[in-house]
KEBATOR-864595 format. One line per 2 residues: their letters; for each residue y negated, z negated, x of C-alpha. Coordinates in Angstrom, 1 decimal. Each point is the difference from the previous one (the first is absolute). Layout:
// residues N
a> Y Z X  ... .
This chain:
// residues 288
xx> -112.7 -97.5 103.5  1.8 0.9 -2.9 .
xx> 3.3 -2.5 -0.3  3.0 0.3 -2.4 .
xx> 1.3 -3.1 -2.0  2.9 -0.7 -2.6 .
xx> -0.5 -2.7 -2.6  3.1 -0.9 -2.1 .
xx> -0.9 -2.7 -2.8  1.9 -1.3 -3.3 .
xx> -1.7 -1.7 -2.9  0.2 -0.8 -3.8 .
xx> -0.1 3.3 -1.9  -3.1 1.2 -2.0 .
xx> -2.4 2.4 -0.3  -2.5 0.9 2.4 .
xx> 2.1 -0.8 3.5  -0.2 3.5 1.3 .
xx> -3.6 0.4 -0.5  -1.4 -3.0 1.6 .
xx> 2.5 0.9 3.0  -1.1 3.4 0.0 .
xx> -3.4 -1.0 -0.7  -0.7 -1.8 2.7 .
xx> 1.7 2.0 2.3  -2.6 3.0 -0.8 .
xx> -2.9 -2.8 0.4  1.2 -0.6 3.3 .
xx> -0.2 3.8 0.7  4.1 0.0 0.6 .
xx> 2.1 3.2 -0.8  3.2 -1.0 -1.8 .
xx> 2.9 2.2 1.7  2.7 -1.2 -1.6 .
xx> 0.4 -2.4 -3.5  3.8 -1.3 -1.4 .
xx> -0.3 -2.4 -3.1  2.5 -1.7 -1.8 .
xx> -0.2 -2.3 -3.8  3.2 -1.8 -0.5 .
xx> 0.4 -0.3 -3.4  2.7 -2.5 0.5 .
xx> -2.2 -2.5 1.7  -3.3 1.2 -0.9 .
xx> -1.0 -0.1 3.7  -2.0 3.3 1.8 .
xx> 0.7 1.6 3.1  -2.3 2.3 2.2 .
xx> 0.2 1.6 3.1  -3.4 1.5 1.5 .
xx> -0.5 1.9 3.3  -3.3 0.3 0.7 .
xx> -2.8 1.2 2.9  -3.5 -1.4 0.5 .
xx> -2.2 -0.7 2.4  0.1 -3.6 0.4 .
xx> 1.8 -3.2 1.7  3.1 -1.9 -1.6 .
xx> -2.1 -3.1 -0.5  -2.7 2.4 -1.9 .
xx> 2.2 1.5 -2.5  2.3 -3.2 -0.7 .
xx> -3.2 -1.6 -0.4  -1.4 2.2 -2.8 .
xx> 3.3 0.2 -1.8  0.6 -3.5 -0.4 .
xx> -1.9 -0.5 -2.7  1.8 2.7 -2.1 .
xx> 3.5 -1.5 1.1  -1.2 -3.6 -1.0 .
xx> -1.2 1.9 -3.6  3.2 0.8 -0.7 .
xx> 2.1 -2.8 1.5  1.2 2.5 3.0 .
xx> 2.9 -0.7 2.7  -1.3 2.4 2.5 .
xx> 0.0 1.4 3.8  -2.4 2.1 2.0 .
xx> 1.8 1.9 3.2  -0.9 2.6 2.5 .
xx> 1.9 3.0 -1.1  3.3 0.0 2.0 .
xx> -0.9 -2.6 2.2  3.2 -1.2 1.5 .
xx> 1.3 -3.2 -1.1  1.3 -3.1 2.9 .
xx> 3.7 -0.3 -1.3  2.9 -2.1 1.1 .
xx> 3.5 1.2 0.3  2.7 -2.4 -0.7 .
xx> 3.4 0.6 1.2  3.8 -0.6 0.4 .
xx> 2.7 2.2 1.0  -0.5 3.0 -1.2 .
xx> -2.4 2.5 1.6  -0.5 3.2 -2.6 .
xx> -2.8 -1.0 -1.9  -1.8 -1.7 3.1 .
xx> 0.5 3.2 1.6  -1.0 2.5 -2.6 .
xx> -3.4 -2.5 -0.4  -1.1 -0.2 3.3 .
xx> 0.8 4.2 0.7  -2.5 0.6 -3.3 .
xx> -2.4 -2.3 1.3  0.2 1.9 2.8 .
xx> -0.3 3.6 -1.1  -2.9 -1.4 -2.2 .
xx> 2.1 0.4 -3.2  -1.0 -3.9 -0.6 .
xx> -3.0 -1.9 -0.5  1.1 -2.8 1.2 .
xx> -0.5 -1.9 4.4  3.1 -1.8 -0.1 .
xx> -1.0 -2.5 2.6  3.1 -1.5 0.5 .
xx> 3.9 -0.3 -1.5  1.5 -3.4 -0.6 .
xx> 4.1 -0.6 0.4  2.4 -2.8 -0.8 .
xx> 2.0 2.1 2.7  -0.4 1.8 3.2 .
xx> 1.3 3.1 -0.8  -2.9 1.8 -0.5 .
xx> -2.5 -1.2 2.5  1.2 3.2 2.2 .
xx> -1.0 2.3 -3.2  -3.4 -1.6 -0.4 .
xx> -0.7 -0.2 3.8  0.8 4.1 -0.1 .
xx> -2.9 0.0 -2.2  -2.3 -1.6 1.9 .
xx> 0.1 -3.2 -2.9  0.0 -3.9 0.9 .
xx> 3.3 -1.3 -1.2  0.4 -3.5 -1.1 .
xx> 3.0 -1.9 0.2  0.0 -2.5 -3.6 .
xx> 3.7 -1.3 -0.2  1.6 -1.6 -2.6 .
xx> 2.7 -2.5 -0.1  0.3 -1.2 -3.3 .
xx> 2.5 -3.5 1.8  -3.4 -1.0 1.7 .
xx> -1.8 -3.0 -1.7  -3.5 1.3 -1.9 .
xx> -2.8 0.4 2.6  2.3 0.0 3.0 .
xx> -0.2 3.0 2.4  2.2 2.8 -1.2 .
xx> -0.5 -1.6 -3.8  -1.0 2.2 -2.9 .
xx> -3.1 -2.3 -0.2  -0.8 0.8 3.6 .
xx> 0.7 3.5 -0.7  -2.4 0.6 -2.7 .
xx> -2.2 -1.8 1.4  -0.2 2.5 3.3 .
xx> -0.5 2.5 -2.6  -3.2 -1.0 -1.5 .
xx> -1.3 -0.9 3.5  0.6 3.9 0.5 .
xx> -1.2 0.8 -3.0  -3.6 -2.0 0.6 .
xx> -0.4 0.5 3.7  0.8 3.7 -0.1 .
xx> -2.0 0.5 -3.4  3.0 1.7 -1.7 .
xx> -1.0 1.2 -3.7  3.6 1.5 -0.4 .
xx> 3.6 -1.4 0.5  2.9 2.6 -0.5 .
xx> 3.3 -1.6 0.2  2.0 2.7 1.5 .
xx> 3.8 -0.9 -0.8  -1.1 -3.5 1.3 .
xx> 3.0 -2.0 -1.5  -1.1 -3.2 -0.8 .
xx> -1.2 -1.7 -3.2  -3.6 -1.0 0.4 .
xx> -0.9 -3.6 -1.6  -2.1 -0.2 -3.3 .
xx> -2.9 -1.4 2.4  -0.2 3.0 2.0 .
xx> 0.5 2.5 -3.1  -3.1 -1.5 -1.2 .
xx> -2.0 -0.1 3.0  0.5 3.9 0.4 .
xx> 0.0 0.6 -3.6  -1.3 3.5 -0.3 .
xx> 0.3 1.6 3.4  3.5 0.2 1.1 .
xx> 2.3 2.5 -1.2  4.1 -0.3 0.1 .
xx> 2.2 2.7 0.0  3.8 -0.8 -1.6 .
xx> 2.6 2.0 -0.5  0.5 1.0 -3.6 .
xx> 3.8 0.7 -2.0  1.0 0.5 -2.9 .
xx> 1.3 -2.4 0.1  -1.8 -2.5 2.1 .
xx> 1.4 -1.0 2.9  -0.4 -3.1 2.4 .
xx> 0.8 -1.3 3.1  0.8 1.8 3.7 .
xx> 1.5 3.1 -0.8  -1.2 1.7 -3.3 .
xx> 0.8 3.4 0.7  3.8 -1.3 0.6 .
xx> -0.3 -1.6 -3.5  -1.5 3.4 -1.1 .
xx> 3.1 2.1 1.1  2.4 -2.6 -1.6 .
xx> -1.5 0.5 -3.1  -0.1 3.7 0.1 .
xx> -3.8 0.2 -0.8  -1.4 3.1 -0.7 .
xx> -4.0 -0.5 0.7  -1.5 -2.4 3.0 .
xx> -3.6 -0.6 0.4  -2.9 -2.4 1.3 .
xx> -2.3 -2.4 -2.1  -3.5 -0.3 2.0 .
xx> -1.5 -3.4 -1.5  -2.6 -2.6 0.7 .
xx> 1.5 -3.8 1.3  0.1 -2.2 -2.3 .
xx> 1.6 -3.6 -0.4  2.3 1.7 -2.4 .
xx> 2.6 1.5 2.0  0.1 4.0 -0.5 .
xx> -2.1 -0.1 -3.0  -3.6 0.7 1.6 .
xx> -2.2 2.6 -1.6  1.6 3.7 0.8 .
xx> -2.2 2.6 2.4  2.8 2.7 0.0 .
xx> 3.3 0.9 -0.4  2.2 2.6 0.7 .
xx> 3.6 1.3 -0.5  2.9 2.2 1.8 .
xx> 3.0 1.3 -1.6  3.1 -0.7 1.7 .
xx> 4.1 0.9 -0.7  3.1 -1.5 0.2 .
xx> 0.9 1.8 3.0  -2.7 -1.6 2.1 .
xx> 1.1 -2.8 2.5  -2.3 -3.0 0.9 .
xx> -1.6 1.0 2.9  -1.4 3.4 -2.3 .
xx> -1.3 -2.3 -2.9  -1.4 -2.3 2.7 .
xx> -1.6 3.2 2.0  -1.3 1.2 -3.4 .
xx> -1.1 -3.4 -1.3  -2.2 -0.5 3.0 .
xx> -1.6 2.8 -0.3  -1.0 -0.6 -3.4 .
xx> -1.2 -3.8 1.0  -2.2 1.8 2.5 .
xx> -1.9 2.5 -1.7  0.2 -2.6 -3.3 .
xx> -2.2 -2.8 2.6  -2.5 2.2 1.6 .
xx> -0.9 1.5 -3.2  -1.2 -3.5 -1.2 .
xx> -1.0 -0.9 3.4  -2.3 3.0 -0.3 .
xx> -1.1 -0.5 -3.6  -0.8 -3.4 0.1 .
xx> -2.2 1.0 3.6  -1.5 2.2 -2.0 .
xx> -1.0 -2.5 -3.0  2.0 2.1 -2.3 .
xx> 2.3 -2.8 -1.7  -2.0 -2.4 -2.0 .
xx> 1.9 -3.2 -1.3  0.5 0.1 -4.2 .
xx> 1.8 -3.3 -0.7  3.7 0.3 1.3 .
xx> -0.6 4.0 0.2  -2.1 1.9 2.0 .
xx> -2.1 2.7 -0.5  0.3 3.3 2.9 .
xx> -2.4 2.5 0.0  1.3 2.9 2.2 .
């Protein structure tokens, strides 16, 4: 039975990458269906995308192209072609970008299962349990002694029991307001995606959009980025932006705002699903 498979890879740059990938891929009797690459002439690192169909297993095909990925000093994966990915949903308050995640996944405009949505609150257990998703309840008080119940040890913790028992491969904090420690950063370095409200300026805090209005900003938009220890400063999926006026009040820069922070986060959800974003240093390479 013919199967369909997507390998995304990054190496040193030099001659003859594209051939042996290639190569080997007509050896095998695959038919290539769709090939991005990318040389970064900044960091002298290459990027490739390949969609391909043969008629073998996953273990067969990784198996013959590891020796070309261990030629050329290769970070690579081997998928199934839009096989969904187990993701985790973190939460607070706010419910627009959980809900505009879990309708995709629904409609199948996502390849993602999100197997469950982690809270520091309650408030949307009701939204998740609409959707037919486990909810679990991870509070944080930041007064409670380190490891105690309700700590942000214990918290964290929780999480990467979810992560391992449930065999998450994606986290997607959804407007989950909380600073995650260095420790857990690192732990899910690579597969969890924030989204953050981005101004010009930037603001922090509870209410940006108020801060927004105050300043009479003319443009609002989202910042889609890999977790890192470094607060804010992950590698960027996607961003987008909005023009606004001064006649706008908060709630329409807030309405408008969320909108963008919506459609900003499923984009990279769906692009990093799709093993389109490849890591290049503190950037990232996208192919769409």
């Amino acid at each position: 039975m013919t199967k369909h498979y997507v390998i995304a890879l990054a190496c040193p740059d030099g001659p003859g990458i594209v051939h042996a990938v290639t190569g080997v891929l007509a050896h095998l009797g695959g038919n290539i269906t769709d090939s991005q690459q990318f040389g970064d002439p900044d960091t002298g690192r290459f990027h490739m995308r390949v969609q391909v169909s043969a008629d073998l297993d996953a273990p067969a095909l990784r198996g013959a192209f590891a020796p070309v990925a261990q030629r050329f000093g290769m970070e690579w994966t081997l998928d199934e072609l839009g096989r969904p990915l187990r993701t985790l949903v973190m939460v607070s308050k706010a419910g627009h970008c959980l809900n505009d995640l879990l309708f995709r996944t629904r409609a199948g405009q996502l390849p993602v299962d999100v197997v469950a949505v982690a809270g520091n609150h309650r408030d949307l257990e009701p939204l998740a349990g609409f959707y037919g998703v486990p909810f679990h309840h991870l509070p944080v008080d930041r007064s409670v002694a380190a490891g105690e119940p309700g700590s942000l040890e214990a918290a964290e913790a929780a999480l990467l029991g979810l992560v391992d028992s449930l065999d998450v491969e994606l986290v997607v904090l959804a407007r989950y307001m909380q600073i995650l420690s260095p420790e857990l950063c690192r732990a899910l370095s690579g597969r969890a995606i924030n989204i953050h409200h981005s101004f010009l300026p930037s603001f922090k805090g509870a209410r940006p959009y108020a801060q927004a209005h105050v300043r009479g900003v003319k443009i609002i938009g989202a910042t889609a980025h890999y977790v890192t220890p470094d607060l804010d400063e992950g590698p960027i999926i996607e961003q987008d932006v909005h023009r606004v006026d001064h006649g706008m009040t908060v709630a329409e820069l807030q309405s408008i705002g969320q909108d963008v922070e919506a459609q900003v986060l499923a984009r990279a959800v769906r692009w990093h699903a799709e093993h389109r974003v490849l890591l290049d240093g503190h950037r990232t390479v996208v192919f769409r």
